[in-house]
N, CA, C and O of each residue as an XYZ file, in Angstrom:
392
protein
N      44.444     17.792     -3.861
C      43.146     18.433     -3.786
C      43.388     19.935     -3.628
O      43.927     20.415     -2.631
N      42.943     20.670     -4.709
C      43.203     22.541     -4.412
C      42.756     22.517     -3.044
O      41.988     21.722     -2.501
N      43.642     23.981     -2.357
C      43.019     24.355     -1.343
C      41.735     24.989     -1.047
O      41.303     25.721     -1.938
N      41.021     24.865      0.029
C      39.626     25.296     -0.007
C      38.500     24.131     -0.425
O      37.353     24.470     -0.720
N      38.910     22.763     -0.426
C      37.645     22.236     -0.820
C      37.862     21.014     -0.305
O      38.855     20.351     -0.605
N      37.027     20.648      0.445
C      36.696     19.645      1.697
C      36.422     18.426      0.867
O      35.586     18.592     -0.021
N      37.031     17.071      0.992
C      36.017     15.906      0.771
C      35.046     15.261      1.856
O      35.307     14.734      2.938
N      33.956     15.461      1.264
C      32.954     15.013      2.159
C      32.479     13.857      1.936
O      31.974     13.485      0.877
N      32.653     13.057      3.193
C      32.161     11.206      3.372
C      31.107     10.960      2.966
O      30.139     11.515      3.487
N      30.956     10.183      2.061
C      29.528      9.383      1.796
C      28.575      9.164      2.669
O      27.362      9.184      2.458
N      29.385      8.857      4.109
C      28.057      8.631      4.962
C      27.678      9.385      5.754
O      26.793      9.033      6.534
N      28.368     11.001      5.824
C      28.226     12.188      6.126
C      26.694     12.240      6.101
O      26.419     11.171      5.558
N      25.383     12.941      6.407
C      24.378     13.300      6.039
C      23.783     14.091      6.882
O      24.509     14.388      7.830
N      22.289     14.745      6.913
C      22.112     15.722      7.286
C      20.624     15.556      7.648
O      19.748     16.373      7.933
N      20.639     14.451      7.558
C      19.268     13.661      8.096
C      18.487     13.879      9.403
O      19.194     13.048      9.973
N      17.982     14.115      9.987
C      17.864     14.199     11.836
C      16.442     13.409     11.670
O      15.495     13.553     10.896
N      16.698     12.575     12.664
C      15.406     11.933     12.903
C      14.261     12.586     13.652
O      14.428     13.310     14.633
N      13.007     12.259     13.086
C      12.194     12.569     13.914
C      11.389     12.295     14.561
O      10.266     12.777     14.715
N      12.152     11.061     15.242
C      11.814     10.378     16.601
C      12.642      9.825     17.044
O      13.277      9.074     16.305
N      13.040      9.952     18.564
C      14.019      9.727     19.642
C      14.060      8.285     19.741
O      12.980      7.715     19.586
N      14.996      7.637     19.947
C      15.416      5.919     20.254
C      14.407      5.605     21.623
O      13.980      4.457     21.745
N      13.963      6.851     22.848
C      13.133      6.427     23.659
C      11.770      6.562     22.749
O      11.416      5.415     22.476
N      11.312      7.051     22.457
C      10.039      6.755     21.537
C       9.925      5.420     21.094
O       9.138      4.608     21.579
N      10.864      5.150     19.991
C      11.196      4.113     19.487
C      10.918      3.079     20.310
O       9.782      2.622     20.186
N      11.679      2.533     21.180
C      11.512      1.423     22.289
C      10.293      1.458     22.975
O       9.797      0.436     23.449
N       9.707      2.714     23.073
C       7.758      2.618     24.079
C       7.274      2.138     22.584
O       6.602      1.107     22.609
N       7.494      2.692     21.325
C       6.558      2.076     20.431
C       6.556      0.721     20.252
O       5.478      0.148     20.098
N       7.928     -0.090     20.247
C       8.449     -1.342     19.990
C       7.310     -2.123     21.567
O       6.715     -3.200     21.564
N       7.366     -1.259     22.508
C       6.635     -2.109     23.900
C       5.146     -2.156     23.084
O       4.563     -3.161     22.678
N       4.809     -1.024     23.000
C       3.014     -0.723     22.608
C       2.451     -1.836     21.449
O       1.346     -2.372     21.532
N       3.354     -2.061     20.435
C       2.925     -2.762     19.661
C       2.881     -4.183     20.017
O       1.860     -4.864     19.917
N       4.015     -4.614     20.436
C       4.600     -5.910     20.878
C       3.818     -6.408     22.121
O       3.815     -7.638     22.167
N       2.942     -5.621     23.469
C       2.607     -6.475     23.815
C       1.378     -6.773     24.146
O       0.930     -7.213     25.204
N       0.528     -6.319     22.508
C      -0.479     -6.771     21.640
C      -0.571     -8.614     21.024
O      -1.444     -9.372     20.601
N       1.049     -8.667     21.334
C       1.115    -10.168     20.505
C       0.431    -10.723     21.580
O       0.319    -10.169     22.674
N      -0.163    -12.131     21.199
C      -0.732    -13.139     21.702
C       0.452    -14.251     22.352
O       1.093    -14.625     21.369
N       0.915    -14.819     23.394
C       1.911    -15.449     23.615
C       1.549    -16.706     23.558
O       0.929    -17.159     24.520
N       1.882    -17.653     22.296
C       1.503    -18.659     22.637
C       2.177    -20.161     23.154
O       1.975    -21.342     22.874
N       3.335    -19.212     24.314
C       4.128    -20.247     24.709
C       3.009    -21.326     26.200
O       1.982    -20.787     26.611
N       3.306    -22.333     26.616
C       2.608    -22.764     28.125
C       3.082    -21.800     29.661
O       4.108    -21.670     30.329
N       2.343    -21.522     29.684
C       2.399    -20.049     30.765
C       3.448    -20.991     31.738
O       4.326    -20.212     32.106
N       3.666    -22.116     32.206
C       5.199    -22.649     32.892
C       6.346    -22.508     32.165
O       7.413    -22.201     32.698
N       6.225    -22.699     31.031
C       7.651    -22.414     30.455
C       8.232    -20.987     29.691
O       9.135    -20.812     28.873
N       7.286    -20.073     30.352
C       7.648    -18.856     29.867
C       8.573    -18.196     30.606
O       8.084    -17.576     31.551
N       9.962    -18.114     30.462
C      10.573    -17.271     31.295
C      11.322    -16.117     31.001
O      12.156    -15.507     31.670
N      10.835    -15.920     29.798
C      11.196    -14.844     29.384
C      10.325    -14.024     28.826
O       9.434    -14.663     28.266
N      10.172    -12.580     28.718
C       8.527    -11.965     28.677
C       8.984    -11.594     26.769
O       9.742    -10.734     26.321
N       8.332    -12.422     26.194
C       7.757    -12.110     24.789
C       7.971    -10.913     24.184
O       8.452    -11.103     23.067
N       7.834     -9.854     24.415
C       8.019     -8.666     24.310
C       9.416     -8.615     24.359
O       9.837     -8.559     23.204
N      10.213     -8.610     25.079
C      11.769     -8.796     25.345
C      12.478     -9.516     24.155
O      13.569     -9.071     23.800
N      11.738    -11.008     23.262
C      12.517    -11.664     23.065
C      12.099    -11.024     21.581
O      12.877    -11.118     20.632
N      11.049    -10.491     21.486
C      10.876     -9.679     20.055
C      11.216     -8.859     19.855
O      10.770     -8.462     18.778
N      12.072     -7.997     20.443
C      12.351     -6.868     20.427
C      13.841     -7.059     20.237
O      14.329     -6.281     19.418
N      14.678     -7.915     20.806
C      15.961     -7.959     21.063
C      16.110     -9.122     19.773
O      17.258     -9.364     19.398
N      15.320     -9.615     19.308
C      15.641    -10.237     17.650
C      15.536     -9.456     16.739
O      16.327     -9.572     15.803
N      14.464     -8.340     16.709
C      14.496     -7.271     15.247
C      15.489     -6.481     15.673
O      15.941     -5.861     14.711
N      16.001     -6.235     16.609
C      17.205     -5.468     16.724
C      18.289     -6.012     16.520
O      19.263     -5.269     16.399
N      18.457     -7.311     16.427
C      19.994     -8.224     16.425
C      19.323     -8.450     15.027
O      20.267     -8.244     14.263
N      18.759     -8.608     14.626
C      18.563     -8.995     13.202
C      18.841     -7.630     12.002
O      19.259     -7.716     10.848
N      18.509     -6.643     12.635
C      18.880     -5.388     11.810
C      20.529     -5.261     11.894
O      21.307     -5.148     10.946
N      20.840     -5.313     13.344
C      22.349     -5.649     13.210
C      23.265     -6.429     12.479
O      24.481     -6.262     12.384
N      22.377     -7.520     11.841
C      22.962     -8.477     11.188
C      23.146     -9.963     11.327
O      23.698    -10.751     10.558
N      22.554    -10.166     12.486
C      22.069    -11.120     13.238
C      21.681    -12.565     12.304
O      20.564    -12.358     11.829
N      22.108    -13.724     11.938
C      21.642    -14.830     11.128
C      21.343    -15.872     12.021
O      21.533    -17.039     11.677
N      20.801    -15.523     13.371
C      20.325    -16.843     14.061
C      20.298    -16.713     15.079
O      20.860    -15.656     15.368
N      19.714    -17.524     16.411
C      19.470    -17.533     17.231
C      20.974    -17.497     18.368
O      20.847    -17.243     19.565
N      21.712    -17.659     18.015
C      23.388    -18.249     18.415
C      23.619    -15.981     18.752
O      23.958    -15.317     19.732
N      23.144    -15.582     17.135
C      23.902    -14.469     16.760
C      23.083    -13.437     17.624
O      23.621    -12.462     18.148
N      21.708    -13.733     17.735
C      20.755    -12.852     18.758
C      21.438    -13.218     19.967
O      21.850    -12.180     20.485
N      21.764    -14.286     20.692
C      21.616    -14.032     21.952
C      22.897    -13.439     22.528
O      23.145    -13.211     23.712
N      23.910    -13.169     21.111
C      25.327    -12.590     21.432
C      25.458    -10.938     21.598
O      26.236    -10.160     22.151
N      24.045    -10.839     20.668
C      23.840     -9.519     20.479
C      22.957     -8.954     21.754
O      23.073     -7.864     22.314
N      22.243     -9.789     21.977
C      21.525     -9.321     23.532
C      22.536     -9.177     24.619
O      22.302     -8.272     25.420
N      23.799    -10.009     24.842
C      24.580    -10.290     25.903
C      25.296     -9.132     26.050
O      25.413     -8.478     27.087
N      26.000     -8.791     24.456
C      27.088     -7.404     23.920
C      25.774     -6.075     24.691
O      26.177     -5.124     25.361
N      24.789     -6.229     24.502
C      23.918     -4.761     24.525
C      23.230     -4.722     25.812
O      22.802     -3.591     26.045
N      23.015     -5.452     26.592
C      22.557     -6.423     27.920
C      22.020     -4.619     28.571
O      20.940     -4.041     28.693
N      23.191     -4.336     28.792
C      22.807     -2.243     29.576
C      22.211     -2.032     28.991
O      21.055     -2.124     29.403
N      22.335     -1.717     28.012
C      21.620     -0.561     27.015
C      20.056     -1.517     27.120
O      19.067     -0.946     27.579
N      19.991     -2.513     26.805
C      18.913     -2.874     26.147
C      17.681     -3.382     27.912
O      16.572     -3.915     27.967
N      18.618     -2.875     29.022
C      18.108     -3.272     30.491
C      17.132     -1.983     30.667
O      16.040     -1.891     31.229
N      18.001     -0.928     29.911
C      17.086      0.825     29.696
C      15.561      0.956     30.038
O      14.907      1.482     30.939
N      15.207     -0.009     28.518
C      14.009     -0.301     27.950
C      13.409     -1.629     28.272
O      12.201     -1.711     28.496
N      14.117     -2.574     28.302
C      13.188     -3.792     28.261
C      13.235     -4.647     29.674
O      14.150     -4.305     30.422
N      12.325     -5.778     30.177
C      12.352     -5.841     31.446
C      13.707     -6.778     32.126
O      14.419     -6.614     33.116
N      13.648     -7.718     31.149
C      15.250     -8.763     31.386
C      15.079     -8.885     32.788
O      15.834     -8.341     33.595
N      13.907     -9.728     33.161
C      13.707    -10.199     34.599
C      14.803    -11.267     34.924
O      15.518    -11.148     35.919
N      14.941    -12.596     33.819
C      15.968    -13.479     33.813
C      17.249    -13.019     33.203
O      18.283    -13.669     33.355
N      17.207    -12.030     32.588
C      18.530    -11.845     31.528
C      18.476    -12.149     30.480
O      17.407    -12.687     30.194
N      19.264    -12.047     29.589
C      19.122    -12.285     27.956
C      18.966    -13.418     27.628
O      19.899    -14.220     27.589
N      17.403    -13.789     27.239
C      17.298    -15.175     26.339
C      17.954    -15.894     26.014
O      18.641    -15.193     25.272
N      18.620    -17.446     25.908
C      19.401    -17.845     25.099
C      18.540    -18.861     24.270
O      17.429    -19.144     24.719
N      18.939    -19.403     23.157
C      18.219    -20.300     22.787
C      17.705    -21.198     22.552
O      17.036    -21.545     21.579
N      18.270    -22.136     24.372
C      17.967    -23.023     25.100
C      16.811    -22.948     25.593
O      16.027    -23.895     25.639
N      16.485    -21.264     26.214
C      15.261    -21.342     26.951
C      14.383    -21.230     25.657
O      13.541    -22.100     25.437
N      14.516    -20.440     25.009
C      13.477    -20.293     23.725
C      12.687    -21.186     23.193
O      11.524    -20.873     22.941
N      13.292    -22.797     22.852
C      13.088    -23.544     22.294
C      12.892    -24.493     22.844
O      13.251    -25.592     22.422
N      12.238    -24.294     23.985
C      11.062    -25.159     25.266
C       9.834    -24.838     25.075
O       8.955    -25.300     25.802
């Protein structure tokens, strides 16, 4: 490569978002806990909002199932304690599917 000329990475870019990951997560709350829950208020132990939020995020990750969400909630557990309430801890999909 002559001297003087840089290769620049494909995934290099110059993009800046314009909205913060905390935005992001109050919007993900605001919308989400609009949903209607239509689990039996005894077997809810995990708050709805939490379990929707931590699937479109494991699912953008790459996520193909319930096995792969709750690995991805467990791996992100801090980060994702930031924002969301995780009264019991990360869903698995034992409790889910009560």
């Amino acid at each position: 490569m002559p001297i003087g000329f840089e290769k620049k990475s494909k995934t290099e870019t110059s993009f800046t978002p314009s909205i913060g990951s905390f935005e992001i997560t109050n919007k993900f709350q605001e919308y989400f806990t609009q949903v209607k829950d239509p689990r039996v208020e005894k077997t809810r132990l995990h708050s709805l909002t939490d379990i929707i939020t931590i699937s479109i995020l494991a699912v953008i990750a790459g996520a193909e199932g319930w096995e792969d969400i709750e690995e991805y909630g467990v791996n992100k557990k801090e980060w994702l304690g930031t924002f969301l309430e995780l009264t019991f801890g990360i869903p698995s999909p034992d409790t889910l599917l009560k």
